[in-house]
C-alpha positions as CSV (number, residue, x, y, z in Angstrom):
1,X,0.0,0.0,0.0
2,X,3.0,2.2,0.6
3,X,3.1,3.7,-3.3
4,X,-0.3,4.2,-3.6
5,X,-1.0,6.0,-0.1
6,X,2.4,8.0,-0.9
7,X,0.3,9.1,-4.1
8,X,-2.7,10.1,-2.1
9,X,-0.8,12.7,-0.1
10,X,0.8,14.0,-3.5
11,X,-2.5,14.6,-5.6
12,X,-3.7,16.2,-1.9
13,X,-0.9,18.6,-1.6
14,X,-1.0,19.4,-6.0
15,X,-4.8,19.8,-4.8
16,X,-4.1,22.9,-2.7
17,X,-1.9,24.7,-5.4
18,X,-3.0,28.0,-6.3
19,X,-3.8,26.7,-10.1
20,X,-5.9,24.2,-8.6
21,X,-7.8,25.9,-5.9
22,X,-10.6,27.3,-8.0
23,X,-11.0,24.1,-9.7
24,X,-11.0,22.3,-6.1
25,X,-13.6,24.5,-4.9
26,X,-15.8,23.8,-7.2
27,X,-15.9,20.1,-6.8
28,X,-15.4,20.5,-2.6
29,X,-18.9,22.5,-2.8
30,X,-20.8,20.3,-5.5
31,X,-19.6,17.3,-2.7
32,X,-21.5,19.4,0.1
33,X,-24.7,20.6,-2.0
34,X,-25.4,16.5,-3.2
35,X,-24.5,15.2,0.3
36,X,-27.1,18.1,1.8
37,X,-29.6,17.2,-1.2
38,X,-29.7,13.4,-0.2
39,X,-29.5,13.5,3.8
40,X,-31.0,16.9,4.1
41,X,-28.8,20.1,5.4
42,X,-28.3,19.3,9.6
43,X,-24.6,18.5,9.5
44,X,-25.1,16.8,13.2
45,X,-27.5,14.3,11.3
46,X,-25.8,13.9,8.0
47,X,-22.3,12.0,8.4
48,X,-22.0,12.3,4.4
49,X,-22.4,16.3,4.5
50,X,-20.1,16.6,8.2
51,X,-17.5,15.0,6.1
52,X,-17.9,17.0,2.9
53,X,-18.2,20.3,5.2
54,X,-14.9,19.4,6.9
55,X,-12.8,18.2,3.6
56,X,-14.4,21.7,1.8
57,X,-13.1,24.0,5.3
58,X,-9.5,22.1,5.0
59,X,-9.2,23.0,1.9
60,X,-10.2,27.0,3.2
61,X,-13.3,27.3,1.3
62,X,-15.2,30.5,2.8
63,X,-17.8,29.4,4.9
64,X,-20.1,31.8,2.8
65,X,-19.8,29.6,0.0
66,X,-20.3,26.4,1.9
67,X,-23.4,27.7,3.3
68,X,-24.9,28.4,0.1
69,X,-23.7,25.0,-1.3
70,X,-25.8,23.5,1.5
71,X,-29.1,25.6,1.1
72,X,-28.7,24.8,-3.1
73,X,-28.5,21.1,-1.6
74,X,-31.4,21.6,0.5
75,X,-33.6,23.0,-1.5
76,X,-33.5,26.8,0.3
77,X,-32.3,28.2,-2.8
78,X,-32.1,27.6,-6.5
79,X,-28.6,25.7,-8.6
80,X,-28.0,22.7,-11.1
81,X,-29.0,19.4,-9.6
82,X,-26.1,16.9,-9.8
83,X,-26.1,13.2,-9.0
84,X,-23.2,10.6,-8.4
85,X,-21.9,8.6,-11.2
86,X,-19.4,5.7,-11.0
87,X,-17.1,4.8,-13.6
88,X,-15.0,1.5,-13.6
89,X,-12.1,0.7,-15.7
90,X,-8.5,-0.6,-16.3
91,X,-5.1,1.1,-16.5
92,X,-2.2,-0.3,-18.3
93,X,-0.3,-2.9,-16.2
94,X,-3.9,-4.2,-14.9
95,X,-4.7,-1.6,-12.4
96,X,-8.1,-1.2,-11.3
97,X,-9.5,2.1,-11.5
98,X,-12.6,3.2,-9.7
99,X,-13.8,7.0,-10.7
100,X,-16.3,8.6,-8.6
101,X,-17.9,11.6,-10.6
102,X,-21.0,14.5,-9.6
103,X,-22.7,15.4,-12.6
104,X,-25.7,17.5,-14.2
105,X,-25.0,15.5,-17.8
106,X,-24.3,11.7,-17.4
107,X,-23.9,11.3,-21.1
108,X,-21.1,14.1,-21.2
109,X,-19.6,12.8,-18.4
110,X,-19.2,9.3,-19.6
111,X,-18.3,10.5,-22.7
112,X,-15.0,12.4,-21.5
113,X,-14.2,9.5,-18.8
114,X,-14.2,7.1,-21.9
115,X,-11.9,9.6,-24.2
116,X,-9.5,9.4,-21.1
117,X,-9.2,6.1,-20.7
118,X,-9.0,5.3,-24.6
119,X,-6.3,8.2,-25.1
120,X,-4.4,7.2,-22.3
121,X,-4.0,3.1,-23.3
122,X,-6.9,2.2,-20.3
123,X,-9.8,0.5,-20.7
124,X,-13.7,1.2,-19.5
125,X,-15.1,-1.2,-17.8
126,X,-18.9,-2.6,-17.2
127,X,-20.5,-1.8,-13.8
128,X,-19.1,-4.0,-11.0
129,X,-16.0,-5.1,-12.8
130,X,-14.0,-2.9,-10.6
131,X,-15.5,-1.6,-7.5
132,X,-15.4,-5.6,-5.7
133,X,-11.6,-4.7,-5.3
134,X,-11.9,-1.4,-3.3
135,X,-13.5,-0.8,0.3
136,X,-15.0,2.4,1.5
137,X,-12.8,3.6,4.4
138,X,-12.1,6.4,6.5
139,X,-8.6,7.4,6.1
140,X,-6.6,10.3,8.2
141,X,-2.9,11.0,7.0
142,X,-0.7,12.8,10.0
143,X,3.0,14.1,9.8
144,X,5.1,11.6,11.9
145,X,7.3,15.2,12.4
146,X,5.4,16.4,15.4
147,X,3.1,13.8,16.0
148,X,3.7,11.7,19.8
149,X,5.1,8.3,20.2
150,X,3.5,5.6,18.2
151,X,2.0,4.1,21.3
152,X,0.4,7.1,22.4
153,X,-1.2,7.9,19.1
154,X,-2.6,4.6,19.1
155,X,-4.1,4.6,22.3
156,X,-5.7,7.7,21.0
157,X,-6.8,6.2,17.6
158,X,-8.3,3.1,18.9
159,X,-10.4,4.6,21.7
160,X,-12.2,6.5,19.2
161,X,-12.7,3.5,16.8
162,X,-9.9,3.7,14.4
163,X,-9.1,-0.2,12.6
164,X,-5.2,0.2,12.0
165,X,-2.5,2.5,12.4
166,X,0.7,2.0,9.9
167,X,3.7,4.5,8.6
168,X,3.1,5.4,4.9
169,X,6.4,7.1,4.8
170,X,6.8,10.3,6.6
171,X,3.8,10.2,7.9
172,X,0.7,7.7,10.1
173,X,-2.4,6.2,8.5
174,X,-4.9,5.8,10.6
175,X,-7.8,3.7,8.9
176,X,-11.1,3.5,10.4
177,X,-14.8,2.2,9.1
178,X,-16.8,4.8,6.8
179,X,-19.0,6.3,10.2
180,X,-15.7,6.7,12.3
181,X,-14.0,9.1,10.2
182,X,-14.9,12.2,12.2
183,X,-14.3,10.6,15.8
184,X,-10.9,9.8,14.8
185,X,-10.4,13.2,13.7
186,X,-12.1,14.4,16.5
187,X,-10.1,12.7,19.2
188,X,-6.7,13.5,17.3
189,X,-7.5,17.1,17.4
190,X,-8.4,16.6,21.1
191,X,-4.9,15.4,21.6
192,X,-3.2,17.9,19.4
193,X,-1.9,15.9,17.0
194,X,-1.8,17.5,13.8
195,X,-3.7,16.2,10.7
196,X,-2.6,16.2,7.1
197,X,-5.9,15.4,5.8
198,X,-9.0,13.6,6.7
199,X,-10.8,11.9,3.8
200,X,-13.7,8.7,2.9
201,X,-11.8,6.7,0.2
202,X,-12.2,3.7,-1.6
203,X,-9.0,1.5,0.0
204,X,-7.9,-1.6,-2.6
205,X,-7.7,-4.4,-0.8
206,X,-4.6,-5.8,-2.9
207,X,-2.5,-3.9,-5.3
208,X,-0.4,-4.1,-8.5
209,X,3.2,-3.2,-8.2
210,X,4.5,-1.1,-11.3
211,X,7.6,0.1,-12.4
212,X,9.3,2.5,-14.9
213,X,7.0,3.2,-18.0
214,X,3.8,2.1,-16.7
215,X,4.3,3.7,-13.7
216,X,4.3,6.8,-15.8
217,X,1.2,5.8,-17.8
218,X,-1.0,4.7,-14.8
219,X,-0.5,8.3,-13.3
220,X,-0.7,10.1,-16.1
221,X,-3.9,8.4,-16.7
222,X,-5.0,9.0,-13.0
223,X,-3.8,12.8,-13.4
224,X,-6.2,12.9,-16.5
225,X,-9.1,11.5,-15.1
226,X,-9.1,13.7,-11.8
227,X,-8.8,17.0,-13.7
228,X,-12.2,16.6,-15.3
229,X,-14.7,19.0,-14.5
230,X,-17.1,16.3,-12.9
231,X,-15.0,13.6,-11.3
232,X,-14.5,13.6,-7.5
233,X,-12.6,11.2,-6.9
234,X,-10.1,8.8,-8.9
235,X,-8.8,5.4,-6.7
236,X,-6.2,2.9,-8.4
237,X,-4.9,-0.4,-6.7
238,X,-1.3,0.2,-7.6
239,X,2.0,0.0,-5.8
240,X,4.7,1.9,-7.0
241,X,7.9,1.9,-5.2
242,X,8.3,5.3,-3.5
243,X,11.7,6.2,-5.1
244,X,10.3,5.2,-9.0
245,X,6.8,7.3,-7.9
246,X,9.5,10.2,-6.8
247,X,11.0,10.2,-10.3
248,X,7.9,10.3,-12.2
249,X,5.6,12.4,-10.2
């Protein structure tokens, strides 16, 4: 897992550049205005939209914005009406790719997934041919530099429900099921141990180690796919070495 974790913090930190912020914001507040449209607009009763409020405040979204992302969502004012749409596929080398879109036009959508994967030497899959390989997760990345003693951060992690605590490089993974995401984050913060992000992925539960040239391709394609407009998310199964993802990120 150590490659593909490694990657996640990457695309998180590219994600915060200045010529990706606008494009980040965007897609943070269509996450909150479809999470408040489905569970309705209390963030106490609507894990999906706590989550999506949190990521979008990480990220410094003004809370102006959020608020209004959350009254579109809840019907309070008037804006485009998205709705989640999955895409699964293969990169070269056999990785399994998993895209997670929001979108007011399914046929555009699918259309520029497709030219992605096509251009790129992947391959779109049916429905299901894909997703068995990945399992929703709460994941919360912290900076070793800073952070206490392994056995006090796991005493600290496991109280508040957290399912395993490893070292993806310089920094802890702390994994925990889909609805204890934000007591994890919660009882970190309590502790003041400082977070690097706090995010509801889709974890592979085995991976495909690349090398060289299709390391290259697979991230290129990932890269691709995650600029879109529409697409949320993009989750691979790979394992690239961290000194060959170095070189080619």
């Amino acid at each position: 897992m150590s490659g593909h974790s490694k990657w996640s913090s990457i695309k998180h930190k590219k994600a915060a550049t200045d010529q990706r912020r606008g494009k980040q914001f965007s897609k943070l507040l269509r996450a909150v205005e479809v999470a408040a449209r489905e569970g309705g607009g209390n963030v106490d009763a609507n894990a999906t939209l706590a989550s999506a409020v949190q990521k979008a405040k990480d990220f410094s979204v003004p809370t102006d914005n959020i608020e209004r992302a959350v009254k579109r969502g809840s019907g309070e004012i008037e804006g485009t009406r998205y709705e989640p749409a999955r895409y699964e596929g293969y990169a070269p080398g056999g990785v399994g790719v998993l895209v997670e879109a929001l979108t007011d036009n399914r046929n555009r959508t699918g259309q520029e997934v497709r030219h992605v994967f096509s251009k790129l030497g992947g391959n779109l899959g049916d429905p299901g041919s894909v997703a068995w390989q990945f399992e929703r997760k709460g994941v919360v990345l912290v900076d070793r530099d800073g952070a206490p003693e392994e056995d006090r951060l796991l005493e600290v992690v496991l109280d508040a429900g957290a399912e395993d605590l490893a070292v993806e490089g310089d920094q802890w993974r702390v994994t925990t099921g889909p609805g204890d995401l934000g007591a994890a984050r919660e009882a970190l913060e309590a502790a003041a141990v400082p977070i690097a992000s706090a995010d509801l992925t889709m974890v592979p539960q085995s991976t495909v180690r690349l090398e060289g040239g299709e390391a290259r391709q697979v991230l290129n394609l990932i890269d691709a796919l995650d600029d879109l407009d529409d697409v949320q998310a993009v989750h691979a199964n790979f394992d690239i070495p961290d000194e060959v993802l170095a070189e080619v990120s």
